[in-house]
DRENPA-3360 file (N, C-alpha, C; in nm, 2 decimals, always signed):
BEGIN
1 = XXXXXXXX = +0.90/+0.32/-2.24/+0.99/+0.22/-2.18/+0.92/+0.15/-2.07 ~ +0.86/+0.25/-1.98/+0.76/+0.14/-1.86/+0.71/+0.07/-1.91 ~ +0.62/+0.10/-2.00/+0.49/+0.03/-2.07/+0.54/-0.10/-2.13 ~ +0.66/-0.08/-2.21/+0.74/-0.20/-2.30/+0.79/-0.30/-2.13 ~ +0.84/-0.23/-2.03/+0.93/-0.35/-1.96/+0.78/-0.43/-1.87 ~ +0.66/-0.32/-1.85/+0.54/-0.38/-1.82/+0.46/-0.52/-1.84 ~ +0.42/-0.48/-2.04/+0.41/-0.58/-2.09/+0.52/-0.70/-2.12 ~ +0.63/-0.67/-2.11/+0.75/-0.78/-2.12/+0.71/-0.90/-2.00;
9 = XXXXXXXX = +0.70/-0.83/-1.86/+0.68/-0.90/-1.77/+0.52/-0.98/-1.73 ~ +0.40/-0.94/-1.80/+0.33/-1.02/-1.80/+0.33/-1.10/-1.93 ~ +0.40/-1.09/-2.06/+0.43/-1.21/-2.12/+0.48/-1.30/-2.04 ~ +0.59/-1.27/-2.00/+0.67/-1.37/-1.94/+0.61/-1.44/-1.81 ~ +0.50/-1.40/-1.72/+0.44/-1.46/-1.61/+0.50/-1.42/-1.47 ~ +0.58/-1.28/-1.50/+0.67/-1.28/-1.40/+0.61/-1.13/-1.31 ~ +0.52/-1.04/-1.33/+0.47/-0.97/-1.26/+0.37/-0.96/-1.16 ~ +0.29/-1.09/-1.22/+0.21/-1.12/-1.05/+0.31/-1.22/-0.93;
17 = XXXXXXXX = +0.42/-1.29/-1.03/+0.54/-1.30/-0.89/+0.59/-1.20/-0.86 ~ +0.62/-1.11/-0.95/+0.69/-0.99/-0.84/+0.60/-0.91/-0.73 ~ +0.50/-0.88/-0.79/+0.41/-0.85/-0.69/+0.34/-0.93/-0.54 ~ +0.38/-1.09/-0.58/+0.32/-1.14/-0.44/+0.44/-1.08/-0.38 ~ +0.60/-1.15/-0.42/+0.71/-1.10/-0.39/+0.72/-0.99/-0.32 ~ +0.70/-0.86/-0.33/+0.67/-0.76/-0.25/+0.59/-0.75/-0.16 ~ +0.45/-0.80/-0.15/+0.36/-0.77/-0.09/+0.41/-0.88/+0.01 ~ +0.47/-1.03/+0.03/+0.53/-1.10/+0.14/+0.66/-1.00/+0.18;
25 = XXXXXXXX = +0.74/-0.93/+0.16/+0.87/-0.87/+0.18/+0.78/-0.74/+0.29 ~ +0.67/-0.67/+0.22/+0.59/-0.58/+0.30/+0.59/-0.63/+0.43 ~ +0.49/-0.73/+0.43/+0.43/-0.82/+0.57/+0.53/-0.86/+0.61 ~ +0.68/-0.89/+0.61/+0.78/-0.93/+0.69/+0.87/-0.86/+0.73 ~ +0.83/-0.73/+0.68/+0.92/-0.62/+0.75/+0.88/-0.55/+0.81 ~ +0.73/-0.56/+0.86/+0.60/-0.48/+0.93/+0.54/-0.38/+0.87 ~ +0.53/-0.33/+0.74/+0.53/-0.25/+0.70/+0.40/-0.21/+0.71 ~ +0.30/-0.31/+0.67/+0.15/-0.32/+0.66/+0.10/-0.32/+0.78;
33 = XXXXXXXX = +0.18/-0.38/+0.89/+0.11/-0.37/+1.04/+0.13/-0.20/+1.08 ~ +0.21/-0.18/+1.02/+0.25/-0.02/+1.09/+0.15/+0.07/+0.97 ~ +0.12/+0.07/+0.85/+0.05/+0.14/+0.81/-0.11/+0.12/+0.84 ~ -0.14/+0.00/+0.89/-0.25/-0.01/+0.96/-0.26/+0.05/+1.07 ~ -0.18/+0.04/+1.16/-0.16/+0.09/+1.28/-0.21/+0.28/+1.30 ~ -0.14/+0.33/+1.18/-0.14/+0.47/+1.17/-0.28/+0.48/+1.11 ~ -0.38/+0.39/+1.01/-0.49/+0.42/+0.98/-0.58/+0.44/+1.09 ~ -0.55/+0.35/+1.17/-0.62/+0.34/+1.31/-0.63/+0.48/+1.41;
41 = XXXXXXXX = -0.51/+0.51/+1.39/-0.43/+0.60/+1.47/-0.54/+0.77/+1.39 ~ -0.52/+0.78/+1.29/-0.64/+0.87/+1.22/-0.77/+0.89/+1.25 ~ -0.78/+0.79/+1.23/-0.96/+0.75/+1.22/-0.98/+0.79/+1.40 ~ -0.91/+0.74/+1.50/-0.91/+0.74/+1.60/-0.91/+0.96/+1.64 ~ -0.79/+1.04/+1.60/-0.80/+1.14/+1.61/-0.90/+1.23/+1.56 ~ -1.00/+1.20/+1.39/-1.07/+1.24/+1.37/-1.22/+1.20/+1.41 ~ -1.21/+1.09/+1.49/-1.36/+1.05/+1.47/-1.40/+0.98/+1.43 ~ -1.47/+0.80/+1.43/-1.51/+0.72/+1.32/-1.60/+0.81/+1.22;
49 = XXXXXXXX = -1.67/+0.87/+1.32/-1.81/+0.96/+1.19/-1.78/+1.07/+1.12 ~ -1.65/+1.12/+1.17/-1.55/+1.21/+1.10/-1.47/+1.21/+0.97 ~ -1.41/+1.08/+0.97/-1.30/+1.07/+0.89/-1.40/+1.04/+0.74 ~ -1.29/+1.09/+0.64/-1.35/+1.02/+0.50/-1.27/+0.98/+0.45 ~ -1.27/+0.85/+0.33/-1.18/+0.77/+0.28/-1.03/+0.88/+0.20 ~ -1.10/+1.03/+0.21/-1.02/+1.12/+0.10/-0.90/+1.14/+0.27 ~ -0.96/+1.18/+0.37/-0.91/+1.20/+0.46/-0.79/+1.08/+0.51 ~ -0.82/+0.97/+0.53/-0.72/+0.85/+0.57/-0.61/+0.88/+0.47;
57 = XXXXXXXX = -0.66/+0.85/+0.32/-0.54/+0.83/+0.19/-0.43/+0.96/+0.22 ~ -0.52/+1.09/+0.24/-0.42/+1.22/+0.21/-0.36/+1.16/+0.40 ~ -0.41/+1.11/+0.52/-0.30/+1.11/+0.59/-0.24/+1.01/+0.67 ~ -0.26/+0.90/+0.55/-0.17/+0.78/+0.55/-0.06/+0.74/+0.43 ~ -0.11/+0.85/+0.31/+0.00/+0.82/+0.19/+0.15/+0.86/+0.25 ~ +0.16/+1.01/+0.27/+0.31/+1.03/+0.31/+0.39/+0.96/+0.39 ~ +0.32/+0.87/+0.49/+0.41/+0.77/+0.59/+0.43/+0.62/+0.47 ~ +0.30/+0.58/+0.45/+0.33/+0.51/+0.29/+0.43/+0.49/+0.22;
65 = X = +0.49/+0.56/+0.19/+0.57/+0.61/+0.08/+0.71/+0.60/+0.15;
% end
C-alpha cells in the first residue's frame, strides 16, 4: 500500500511538493534551528575530536522524532 500511494505520487509530480512543503513548515516552526542547536549542544559535550557521526544520529534522533 506505501509503495502503491508512493509511486502514485511521483506519477502525479506531487511528492517533491510535498516534501519542499514540509521541509518549509519544518523551518517555520523552528524545528531545524532547534535540532541544530542540540547537534551543537552534543558535539560541544562530547568533544569535537570525540563525537562520531554514529554518536550525533543516536543522540539527536530521539529529540528528532
Amino acid at each position: 500500500m506505501r509503495a502503491a500511494i508512493n509511486q502514485k505520487l511521483i506519477e502525479m509530480g506531487e511528492r517533491e511538493r510535498l516534501k519542499e512543503l514540509l521541509r518549509a513548515k519544518l523551518i517555520e516552526c523552528g524545528w531545524r534551528d532547534q535540532l541544530k542547536a542540540h547537534c551543537k549542544e552534543v558535539i560541544k559535550e562530547k568533544g569535537i575530536e570525540n563525537v562520531t557521526v554514529e554518536d550525533l544520529v543516536a543522540g539527536v534522533t530521539p529529540k528528532g522524532r
